[in-house]
Backbone bond lengths (Angstrom), bond angles and torsions (degrees), N, CA, C in turn:
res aa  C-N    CA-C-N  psi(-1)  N-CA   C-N-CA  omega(-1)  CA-C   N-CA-C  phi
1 X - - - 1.468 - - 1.527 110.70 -
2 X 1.586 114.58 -43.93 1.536 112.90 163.65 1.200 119.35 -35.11
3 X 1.324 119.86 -63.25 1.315 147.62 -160.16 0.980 95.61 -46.40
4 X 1.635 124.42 -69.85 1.345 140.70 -150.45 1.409 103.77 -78.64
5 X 1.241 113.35 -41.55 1.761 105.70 162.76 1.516 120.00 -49.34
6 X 1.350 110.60 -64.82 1.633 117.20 171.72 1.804 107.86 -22.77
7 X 1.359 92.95 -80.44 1.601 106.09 168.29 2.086 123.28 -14.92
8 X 1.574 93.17 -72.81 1.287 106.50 -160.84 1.944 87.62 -58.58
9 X 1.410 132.74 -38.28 1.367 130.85 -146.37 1.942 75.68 -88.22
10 X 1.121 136.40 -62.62 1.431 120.23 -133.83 1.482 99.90 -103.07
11 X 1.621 113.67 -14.05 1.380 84.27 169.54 1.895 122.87 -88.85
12 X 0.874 124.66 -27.00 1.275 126.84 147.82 1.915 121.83 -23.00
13 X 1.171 107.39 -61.31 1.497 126.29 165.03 1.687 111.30 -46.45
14 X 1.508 104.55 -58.02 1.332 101.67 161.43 2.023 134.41 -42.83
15 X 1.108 57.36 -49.52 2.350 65.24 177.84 1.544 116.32 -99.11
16 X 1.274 111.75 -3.23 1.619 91.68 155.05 1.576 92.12 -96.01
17 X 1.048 161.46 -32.29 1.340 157.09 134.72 1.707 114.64 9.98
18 X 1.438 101.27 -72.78 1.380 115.36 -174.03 1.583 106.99 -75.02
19 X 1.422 112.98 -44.59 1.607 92.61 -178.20 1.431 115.40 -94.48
20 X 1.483 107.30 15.37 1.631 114.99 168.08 2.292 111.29 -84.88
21 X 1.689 89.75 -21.51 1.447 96.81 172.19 2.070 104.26 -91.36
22 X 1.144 100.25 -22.23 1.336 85.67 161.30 1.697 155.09 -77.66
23 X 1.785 84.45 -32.83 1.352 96.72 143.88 1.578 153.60 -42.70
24 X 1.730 70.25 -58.40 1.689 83.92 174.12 1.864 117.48 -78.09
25 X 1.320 103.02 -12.63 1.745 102.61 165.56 1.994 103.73 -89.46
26 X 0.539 137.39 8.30 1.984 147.89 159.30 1.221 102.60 -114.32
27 X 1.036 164.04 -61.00 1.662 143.71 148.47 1.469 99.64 -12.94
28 X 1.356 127.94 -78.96 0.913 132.45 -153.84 1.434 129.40 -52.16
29 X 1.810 88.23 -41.44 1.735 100.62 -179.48 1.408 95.07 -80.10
30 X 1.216 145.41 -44.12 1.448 119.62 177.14 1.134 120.52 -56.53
31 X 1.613 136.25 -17.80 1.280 107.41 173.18 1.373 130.52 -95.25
32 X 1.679 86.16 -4.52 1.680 95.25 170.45 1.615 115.62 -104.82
33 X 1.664 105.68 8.74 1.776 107.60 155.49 1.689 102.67 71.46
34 X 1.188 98.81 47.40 1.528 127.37 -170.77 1.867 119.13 -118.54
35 X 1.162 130.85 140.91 1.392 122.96 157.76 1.921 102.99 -69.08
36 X 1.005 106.92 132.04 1.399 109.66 178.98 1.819 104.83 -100.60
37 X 1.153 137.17 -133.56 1.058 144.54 178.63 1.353 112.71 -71.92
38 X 1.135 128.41 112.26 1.780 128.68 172.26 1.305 141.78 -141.27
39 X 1.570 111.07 -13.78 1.355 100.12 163.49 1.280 136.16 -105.34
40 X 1.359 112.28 -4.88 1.530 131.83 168.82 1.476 103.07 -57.14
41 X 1.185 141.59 71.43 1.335 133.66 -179.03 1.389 122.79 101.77
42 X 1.467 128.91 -168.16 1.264 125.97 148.02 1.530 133.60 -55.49
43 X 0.824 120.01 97.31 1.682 113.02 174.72 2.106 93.87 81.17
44 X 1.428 105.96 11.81 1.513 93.54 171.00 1.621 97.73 73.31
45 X 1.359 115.47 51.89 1.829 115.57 173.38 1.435 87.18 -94.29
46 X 1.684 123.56 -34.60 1.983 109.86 -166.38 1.444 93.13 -56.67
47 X 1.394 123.25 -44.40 1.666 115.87 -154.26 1.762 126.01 -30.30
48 X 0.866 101.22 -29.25 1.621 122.00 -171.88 1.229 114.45 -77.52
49 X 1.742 107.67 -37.84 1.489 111.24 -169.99 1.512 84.03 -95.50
50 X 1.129 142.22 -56.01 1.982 133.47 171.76 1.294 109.73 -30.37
51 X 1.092 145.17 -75.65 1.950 151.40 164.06 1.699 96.81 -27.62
52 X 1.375 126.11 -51.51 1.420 120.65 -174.25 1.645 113.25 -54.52
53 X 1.536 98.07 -67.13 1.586 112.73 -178.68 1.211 91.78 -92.38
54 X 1.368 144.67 69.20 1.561 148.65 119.15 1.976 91.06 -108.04
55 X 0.923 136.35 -46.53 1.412 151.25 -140.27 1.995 88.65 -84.11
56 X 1.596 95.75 -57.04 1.607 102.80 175.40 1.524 144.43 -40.51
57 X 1.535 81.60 -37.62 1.990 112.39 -159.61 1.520 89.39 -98.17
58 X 1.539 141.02 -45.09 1.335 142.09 166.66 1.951 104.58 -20.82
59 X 1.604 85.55 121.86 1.828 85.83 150.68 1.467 129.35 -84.90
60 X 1.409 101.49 115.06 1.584 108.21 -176.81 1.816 101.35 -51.66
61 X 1.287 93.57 158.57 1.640 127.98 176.23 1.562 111.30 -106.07
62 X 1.605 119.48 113.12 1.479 89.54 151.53 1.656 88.64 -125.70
63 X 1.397 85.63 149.00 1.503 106.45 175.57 2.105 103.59 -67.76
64 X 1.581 76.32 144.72 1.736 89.00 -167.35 1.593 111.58 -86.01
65 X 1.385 121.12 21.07 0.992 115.72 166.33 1.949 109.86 -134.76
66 X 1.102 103.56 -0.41 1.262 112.52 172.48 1.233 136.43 -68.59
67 X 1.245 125.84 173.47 2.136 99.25 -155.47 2.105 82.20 -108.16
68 X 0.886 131.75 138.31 1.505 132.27 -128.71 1.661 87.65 -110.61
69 X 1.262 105.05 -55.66 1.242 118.26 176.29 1.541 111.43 -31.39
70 X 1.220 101.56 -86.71 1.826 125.55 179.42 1.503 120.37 -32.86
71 X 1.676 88.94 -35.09 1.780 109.20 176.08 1.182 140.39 -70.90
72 X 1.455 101.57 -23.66 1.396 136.27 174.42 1.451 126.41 -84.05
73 X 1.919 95.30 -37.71 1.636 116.80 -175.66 1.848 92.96 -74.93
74 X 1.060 123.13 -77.79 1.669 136.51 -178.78 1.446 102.52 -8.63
75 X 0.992 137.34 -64.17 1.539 111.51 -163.37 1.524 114.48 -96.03
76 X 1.502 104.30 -1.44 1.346 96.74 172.36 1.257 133.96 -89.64
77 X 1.524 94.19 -4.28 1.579 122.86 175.39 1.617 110.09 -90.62
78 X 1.237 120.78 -34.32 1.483 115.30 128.33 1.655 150.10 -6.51
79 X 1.146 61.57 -62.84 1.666 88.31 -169.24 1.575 105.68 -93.48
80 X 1.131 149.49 -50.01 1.226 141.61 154.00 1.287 114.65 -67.17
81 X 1.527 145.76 -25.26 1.152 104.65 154.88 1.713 123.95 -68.63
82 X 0.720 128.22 15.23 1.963 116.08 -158.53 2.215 78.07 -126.06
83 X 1.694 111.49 -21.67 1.553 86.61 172.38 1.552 111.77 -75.51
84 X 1.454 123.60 -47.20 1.475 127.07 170.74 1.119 121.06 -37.06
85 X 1.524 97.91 -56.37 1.875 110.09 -174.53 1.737 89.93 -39.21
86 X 1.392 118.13 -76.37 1.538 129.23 -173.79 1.677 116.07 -26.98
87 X 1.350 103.03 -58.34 1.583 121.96 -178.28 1.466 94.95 -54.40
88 X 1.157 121.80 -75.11 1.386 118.93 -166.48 1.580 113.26 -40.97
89 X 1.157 132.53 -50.26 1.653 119.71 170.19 1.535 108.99 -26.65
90 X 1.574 123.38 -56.72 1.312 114.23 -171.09 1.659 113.35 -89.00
91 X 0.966 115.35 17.93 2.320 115.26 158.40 0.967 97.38 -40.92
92 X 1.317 116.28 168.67 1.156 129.12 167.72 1.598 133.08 -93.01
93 X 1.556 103.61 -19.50 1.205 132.90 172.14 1.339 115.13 -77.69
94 X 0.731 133.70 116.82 1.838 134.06 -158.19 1.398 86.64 -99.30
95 X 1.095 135.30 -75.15 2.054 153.13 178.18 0.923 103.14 -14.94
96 X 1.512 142.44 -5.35 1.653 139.56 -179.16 1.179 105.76 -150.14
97 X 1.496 117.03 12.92 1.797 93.80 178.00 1.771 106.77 -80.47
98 X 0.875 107.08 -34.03 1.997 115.86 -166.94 1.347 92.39 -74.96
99 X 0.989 124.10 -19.33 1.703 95.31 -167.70 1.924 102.15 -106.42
100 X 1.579 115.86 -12.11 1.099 123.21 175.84 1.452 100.66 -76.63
101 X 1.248 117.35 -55.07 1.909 122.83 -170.27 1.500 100.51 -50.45
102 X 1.537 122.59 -25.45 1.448 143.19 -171.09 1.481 98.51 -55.21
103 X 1.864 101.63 -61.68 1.348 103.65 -166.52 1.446 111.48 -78.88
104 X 1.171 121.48 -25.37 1.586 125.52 -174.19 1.353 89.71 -77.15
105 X 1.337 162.13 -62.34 1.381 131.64 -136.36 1.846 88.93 -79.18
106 X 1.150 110.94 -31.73 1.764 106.87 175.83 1.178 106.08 -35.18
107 X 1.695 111.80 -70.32 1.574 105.39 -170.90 1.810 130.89 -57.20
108 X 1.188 77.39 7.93 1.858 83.67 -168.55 1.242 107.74 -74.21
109 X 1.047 124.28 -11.84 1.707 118.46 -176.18 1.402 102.17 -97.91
110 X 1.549 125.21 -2.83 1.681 101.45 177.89 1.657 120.26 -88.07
111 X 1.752 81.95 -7.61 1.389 95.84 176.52 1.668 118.49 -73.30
112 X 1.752 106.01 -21.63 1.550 114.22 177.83 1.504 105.90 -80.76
113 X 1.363 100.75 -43.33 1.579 94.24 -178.84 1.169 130.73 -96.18
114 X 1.211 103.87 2.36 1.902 103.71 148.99 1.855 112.42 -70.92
115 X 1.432 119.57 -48.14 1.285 107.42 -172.38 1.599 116.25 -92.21
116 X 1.562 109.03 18.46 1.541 107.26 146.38 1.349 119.65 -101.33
117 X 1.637 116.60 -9.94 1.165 92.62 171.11 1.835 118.77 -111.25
118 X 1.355 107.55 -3.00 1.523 115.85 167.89 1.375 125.36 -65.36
119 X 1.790 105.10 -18.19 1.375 126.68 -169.23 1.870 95.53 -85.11
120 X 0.868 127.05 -27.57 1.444 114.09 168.63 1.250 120.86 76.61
121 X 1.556 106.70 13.08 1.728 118.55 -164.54 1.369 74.93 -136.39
122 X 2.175 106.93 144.56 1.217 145.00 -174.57 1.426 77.85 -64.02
123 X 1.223 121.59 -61.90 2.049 117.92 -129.33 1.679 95.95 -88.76
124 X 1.505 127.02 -3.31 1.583 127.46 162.24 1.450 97.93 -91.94
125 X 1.251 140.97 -48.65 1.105 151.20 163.68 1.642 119.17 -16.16
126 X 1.424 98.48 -69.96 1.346 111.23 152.09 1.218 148.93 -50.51
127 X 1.400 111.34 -32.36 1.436 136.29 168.76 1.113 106.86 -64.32
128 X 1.467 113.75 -45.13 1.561 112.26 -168.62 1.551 111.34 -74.50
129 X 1.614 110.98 -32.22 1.302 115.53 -158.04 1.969 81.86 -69.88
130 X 1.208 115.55 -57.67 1.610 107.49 -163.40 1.778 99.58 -59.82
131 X 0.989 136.90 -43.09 1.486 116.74 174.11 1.536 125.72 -60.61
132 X 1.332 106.64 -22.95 1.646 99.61 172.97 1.605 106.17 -91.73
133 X 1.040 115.75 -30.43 1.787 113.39 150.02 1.553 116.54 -28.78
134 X 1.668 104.03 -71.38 1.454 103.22 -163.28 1.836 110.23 -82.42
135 X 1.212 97.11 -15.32 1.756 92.55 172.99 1.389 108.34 -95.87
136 X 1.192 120.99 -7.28 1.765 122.54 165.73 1.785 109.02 -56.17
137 X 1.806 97.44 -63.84 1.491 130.53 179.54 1.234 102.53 -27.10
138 X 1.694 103.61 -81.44 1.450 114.88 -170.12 1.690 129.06 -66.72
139 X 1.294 92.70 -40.28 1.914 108.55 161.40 2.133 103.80 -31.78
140 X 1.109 120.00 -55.47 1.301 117.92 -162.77 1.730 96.99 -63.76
141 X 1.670 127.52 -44.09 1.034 122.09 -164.64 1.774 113.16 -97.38
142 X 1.630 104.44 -1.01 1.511 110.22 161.95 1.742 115.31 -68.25
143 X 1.910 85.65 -60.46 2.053 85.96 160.89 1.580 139.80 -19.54
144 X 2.002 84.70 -72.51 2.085 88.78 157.89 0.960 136.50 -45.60
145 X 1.300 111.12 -31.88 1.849 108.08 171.18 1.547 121.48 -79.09
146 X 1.264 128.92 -5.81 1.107 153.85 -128.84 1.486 77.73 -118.71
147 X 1.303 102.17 -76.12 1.590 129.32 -160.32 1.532 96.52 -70.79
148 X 0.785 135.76 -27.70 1.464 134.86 152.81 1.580 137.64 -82.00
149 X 1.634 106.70 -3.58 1.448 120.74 156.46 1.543 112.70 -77.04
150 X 1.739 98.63 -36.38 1.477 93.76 -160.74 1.943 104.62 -82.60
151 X 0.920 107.22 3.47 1.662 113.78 174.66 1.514 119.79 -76.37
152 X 1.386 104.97 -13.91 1.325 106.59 165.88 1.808 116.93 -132.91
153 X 1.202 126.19 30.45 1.394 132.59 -166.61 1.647 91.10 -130.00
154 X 1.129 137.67 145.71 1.311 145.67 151.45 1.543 119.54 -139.76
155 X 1.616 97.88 159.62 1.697 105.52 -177.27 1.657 106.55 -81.74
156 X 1.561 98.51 -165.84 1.491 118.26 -166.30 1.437 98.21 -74.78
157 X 0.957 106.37 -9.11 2.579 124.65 -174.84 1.681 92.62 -63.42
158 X 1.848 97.05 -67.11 1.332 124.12 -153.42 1.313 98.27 102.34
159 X 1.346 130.68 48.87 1.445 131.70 168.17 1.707 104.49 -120.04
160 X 1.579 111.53 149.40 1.509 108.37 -171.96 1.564 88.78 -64.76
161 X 2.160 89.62 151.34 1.903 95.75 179.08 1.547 84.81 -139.90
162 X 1.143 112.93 -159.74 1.435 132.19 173.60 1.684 95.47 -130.19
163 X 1.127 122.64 26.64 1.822 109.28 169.53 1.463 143.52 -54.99
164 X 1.193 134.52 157.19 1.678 102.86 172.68 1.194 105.38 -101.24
165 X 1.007 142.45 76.86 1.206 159.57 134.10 1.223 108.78 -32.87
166 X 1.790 138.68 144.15 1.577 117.87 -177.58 1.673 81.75 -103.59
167 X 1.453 116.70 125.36 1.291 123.10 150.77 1.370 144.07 -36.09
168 X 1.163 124.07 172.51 1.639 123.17 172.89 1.670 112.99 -67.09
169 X 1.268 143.56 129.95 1.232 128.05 169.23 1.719 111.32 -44.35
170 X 0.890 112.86 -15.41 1.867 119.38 -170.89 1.692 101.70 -76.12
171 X 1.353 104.97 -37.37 1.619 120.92 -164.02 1.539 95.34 -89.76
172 X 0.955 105.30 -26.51 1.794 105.26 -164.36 1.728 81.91 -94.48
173 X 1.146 146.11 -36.62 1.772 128.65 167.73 1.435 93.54 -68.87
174 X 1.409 157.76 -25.09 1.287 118.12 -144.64 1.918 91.00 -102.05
175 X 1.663 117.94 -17.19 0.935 116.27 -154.33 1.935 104.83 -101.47
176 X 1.183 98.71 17.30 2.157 124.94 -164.15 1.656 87.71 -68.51
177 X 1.330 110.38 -41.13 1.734 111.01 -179.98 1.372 110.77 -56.96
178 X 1.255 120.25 -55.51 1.467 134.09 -176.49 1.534 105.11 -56.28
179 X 1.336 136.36 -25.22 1.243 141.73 -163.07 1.753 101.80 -80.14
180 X 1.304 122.49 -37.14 1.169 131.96 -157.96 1.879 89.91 -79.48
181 X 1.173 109.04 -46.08 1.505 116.12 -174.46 1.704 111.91 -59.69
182 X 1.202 96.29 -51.74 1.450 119.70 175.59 1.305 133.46 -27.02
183 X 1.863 89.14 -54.51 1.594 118.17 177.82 1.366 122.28 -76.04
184 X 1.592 105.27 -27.11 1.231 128.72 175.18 1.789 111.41 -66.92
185 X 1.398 116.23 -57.77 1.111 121.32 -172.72 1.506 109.33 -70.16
186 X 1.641 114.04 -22.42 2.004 103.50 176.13 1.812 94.65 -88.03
187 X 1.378 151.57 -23.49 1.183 110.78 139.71 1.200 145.22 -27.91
188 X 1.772 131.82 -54.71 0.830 139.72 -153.89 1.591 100.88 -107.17
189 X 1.590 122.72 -10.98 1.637 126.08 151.13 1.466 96.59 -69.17
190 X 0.830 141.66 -72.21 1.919 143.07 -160.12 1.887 103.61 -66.69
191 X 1.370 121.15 -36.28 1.582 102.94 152.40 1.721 63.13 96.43
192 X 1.289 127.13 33.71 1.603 94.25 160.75 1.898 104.01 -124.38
193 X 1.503 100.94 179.63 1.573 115.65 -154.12 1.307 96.13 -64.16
194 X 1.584 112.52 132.15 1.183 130.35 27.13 1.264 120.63 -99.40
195 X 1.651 110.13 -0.33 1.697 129.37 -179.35 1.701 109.91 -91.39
196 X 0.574 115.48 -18.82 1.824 119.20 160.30 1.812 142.41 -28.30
197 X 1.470 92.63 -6.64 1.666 126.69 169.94 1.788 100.67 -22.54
198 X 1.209 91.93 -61.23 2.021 99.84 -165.03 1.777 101.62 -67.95
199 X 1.405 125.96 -13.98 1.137 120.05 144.74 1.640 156.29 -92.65
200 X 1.561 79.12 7.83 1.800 97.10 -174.34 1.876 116.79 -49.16
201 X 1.471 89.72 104.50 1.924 93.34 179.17 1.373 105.66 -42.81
202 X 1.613 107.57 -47.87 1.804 91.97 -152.98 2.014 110.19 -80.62
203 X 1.473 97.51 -6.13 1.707 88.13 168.91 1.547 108.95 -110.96
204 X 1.387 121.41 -15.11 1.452 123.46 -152.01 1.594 111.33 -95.96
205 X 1.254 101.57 -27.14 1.710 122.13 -135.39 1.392 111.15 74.41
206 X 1.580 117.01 -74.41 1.634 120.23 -172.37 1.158 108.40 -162.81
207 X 1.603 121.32 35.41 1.474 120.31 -170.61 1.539 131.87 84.61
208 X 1.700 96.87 -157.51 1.561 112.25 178.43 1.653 101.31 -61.85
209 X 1.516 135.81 -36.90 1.615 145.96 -129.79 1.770 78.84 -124.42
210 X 1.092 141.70 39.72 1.814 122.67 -178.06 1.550 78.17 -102.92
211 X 1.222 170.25 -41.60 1.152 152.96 -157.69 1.871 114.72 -80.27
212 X 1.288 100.97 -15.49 1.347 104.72 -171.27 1.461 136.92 -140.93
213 X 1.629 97.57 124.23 1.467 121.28 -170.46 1.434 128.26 -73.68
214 X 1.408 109.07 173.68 1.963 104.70 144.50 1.914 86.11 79.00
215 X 1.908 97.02 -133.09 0.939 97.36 -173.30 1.545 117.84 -96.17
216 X 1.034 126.10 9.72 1.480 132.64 -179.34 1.419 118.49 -95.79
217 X 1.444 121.92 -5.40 1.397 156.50 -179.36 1.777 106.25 -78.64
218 X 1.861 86.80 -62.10 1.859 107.41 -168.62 1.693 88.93 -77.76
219 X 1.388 126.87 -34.04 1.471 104.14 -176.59 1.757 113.59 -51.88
220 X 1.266 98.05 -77.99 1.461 112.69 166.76 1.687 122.66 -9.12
221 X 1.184 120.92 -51.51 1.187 159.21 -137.03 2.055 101.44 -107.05
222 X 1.284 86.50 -37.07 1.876 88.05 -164.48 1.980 89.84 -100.73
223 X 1.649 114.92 -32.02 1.484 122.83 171.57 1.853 102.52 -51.61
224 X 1.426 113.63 -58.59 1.213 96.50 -142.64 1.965 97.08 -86.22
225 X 1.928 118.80 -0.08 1.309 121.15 172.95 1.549 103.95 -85.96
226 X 1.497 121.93 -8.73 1.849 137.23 -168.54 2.012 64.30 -96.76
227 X 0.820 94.30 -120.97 2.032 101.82 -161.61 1.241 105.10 9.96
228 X 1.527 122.43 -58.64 1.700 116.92 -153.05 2.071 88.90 -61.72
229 X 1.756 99.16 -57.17 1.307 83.84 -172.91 1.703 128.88 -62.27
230 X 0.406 122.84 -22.45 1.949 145.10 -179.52 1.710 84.40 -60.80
231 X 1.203 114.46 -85.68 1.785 117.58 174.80 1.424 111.86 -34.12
232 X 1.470 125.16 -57.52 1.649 117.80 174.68 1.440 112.37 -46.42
233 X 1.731 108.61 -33.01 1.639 108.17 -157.86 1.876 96.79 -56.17
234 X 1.488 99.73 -36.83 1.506 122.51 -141.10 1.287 81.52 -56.27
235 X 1.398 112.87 -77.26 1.526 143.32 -154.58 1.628 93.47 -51.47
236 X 1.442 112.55 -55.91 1.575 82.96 172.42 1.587 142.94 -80.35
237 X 1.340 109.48 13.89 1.469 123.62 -170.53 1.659 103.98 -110.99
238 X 1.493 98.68 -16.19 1.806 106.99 174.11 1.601 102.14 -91.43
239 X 0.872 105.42 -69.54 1.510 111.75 -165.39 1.577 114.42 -112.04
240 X 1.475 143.43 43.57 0.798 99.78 161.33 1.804 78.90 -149.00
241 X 1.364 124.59 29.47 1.399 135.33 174.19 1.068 123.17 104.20
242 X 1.527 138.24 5.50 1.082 132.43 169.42 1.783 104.67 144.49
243 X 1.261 114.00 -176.03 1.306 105.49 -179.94 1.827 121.90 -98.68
244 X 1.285 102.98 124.53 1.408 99.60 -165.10 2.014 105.18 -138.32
245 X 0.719 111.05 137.44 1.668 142.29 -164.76 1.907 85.55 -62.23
246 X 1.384 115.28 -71.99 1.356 110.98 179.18 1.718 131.99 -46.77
247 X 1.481 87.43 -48.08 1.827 107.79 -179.73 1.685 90.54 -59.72
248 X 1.324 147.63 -63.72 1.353 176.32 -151.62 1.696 79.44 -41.23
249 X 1.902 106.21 -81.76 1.180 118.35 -152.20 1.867 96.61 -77.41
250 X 1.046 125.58 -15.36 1.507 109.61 163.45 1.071 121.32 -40.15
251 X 1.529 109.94 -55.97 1.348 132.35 -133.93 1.489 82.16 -86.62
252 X 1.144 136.52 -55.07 1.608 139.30 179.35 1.414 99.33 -51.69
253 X 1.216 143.69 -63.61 1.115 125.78 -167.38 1.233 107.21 -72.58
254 X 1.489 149.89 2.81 1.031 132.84 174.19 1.677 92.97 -87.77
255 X 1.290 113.02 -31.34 1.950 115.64 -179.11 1.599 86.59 -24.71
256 X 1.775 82.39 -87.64 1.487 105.54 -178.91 1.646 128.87 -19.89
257 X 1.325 106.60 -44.69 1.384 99.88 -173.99 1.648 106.46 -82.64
258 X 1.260 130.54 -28.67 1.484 135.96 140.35 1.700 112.03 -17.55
259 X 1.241 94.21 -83.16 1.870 99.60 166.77 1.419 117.57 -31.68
260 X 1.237 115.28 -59.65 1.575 112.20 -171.63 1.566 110.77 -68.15
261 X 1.504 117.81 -11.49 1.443 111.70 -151.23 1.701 111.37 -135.39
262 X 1.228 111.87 7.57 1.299 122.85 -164.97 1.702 105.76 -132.39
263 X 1.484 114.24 125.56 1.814 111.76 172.44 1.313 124.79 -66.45
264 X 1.382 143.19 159.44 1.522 117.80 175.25 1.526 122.37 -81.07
265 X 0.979 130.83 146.87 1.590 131.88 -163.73 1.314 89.74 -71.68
266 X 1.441 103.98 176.74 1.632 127.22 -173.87 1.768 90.19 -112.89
267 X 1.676 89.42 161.59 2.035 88.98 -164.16 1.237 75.87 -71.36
268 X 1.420 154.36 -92.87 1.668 150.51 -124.95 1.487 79.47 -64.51
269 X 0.980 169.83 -90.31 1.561 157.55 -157.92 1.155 121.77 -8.61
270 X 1.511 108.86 -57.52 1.473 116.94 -166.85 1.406 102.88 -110.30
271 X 1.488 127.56 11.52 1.156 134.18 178.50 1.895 100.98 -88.66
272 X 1.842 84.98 -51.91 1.619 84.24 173.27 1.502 143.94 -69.41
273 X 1.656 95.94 -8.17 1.232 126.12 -168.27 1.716 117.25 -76.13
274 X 1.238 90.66 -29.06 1.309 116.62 -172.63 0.944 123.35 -112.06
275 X 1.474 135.61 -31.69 1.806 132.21 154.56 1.489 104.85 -83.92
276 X 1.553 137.65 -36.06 1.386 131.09 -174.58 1.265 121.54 -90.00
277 X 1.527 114.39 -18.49 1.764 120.90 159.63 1.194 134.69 -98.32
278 X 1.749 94.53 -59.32 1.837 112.88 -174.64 1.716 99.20 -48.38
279 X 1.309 118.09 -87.63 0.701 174.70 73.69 1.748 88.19 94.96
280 X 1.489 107.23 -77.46 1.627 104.99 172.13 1.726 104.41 -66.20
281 X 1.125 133.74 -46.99 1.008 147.27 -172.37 1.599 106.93 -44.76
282 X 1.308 129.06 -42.99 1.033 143.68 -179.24 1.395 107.28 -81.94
283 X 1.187 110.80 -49.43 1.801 109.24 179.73 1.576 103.24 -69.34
284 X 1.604 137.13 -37.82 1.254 108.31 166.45 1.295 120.69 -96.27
285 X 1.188 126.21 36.70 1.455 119.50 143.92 1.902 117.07 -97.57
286 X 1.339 92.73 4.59 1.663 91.13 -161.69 1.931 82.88 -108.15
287 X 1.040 98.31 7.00 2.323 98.40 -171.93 1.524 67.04 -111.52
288 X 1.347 131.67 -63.32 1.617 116.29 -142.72 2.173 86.39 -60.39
289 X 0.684 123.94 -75.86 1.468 137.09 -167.89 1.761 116.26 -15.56
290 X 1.606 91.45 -44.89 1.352 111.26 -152.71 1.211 95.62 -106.13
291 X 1.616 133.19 2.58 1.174 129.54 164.27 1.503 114.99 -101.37
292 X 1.805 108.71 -19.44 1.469 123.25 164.56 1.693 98.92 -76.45
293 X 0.728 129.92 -7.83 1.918 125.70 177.92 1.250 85.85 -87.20
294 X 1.374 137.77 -70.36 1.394 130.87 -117.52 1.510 86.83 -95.89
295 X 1.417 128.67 -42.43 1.786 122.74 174.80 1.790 106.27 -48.10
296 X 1.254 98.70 -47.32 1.638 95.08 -156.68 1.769 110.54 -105.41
């Protein structure tokens, strides 16, 4: 019965996973006026499952000076948190999902900075140090929005919650500001462009994950395409009316169209970006909010 639970939650996770990496490689080639994926199937649907079982059949690497243990644990801690994070949208208990997804995207960085520093190499080392940087940064101004959803959402008590509850259309205009922040901070949680620093090829190699192959590569890899979607779910179940399959895949292709269309920031860029803008920006919309709660 375990089993079969495990199953029903992660394989699902898996294939919006894979055809969420397929998308975004056909997004991509159209805007760069490209054949994108095409003979693996129709329209290139095998591609996803070929990259998987190419990724599978690989002999893993562990580096011979690396602490083996730690190396092994890191992406699997990855990888099960970003499957839960997922699962949890569908509980049944609405009154604890926001404030649990709260604590799980927290833990997501011990999973980066264990496998930059188990990896025993400067240039993962590094990777890791700039991703727990930029998910430190942005983490404080994801909170504010958080903390400023839950000022107008309440449980079955009538006590403030973080539930998904679908809001008032009135609440869902007052909270359109918070959306812009929002979108900003699950870039710079998912480590993708223009927040992508801790992966820069031409200084990094490939980040916190440059030591590791096979299947410790695809963990990594399927966590941080589970996060982006898990974050779209959010954004559309907060602000844009509830949770919907279409709103979902907008919101990804706008990722995407970000990717195709945006340079990567400089580390003092997105360092400043995020304690000298986000950051206040978020804390006074979360005073303006909570001083419109407490008058009215």
């Amino acid at each position: 019965m375990i089993l079969l639970t495990i199953i029903t939650i992660t394989v699902p996770i898996l294939l919006v996973v894979a055809f969420t990496t397929l998308f975004e490689r056909q997004v991509m080639a159209s805007m760069q006026r490209r054949m994108g994926p095409q003979t693996s199937g129709i329209g290139g649907l095998l591609q996803p499952f070929y990259d998987g079982l190419k990724l599978g059949v690989k002999e893993p690497i562990l580096p011979e000076l690396s602490a083996s243990g730690a190396f092994s644990t890191a992406p699997m801690i990855a990888f099960i948190l970003s499957q839960v994070s997922l699962s949890i949208i569908f509980i049944s208990d609405s009154s604890y999902q926001g404030i649990i997804l709260m604590a799980l995207s927290s833990l997501a960085v011990y999973g980066v900075l264990l496998a930059g520093w188990a990896s025993n190499s400067k240039y993962a080392f590094l990777g890791a140090l700039r991703s727990v940087a930029l998910m430190v940064s942005y983490e404080l101004g994801f909170g504010a929005v958080l903390l400023s959803i839950c000022l107008f959402l309440t449980d079955s008590t009538g006590m403030k919650s973080l539930n998904f509850a679908d809001a008032s259309p009135f609440v869902q205009t007052a909270l359109l500001p918070l959306l812009l922040v929002f979108l900003i901070c699950i870039l710079a949680e998912s480590k993708r462009i223009p927040f992508d620093l801790p992966e820069a090829e031409a200084e990094l190699v490939a980040g916190f994950n440059v030591e590791y192959s096979s299947l410790g590569f695809a963990l990594f890899f399927i966590a941080e395409y589970a996060n982006l979607a898990i974050l779209s779910a959010i954004a559309s179940i907060y602000f844009l009316g509830g949770f919907s399959a279409l709103k979902i895949i907008t919101l990804l292709f706008g990722f995407v169209w970000v990717r195709g269309t945006l340079p990567r920031y400089r580390a003092d860029s997105f360092m400043r970006t995020g304690w000298k803008a986000l950051l206040p920006f978020s804390l006074a919309l979360f005073s303006f909010y909570a001083s419109f709660d407490l008058i009215f």
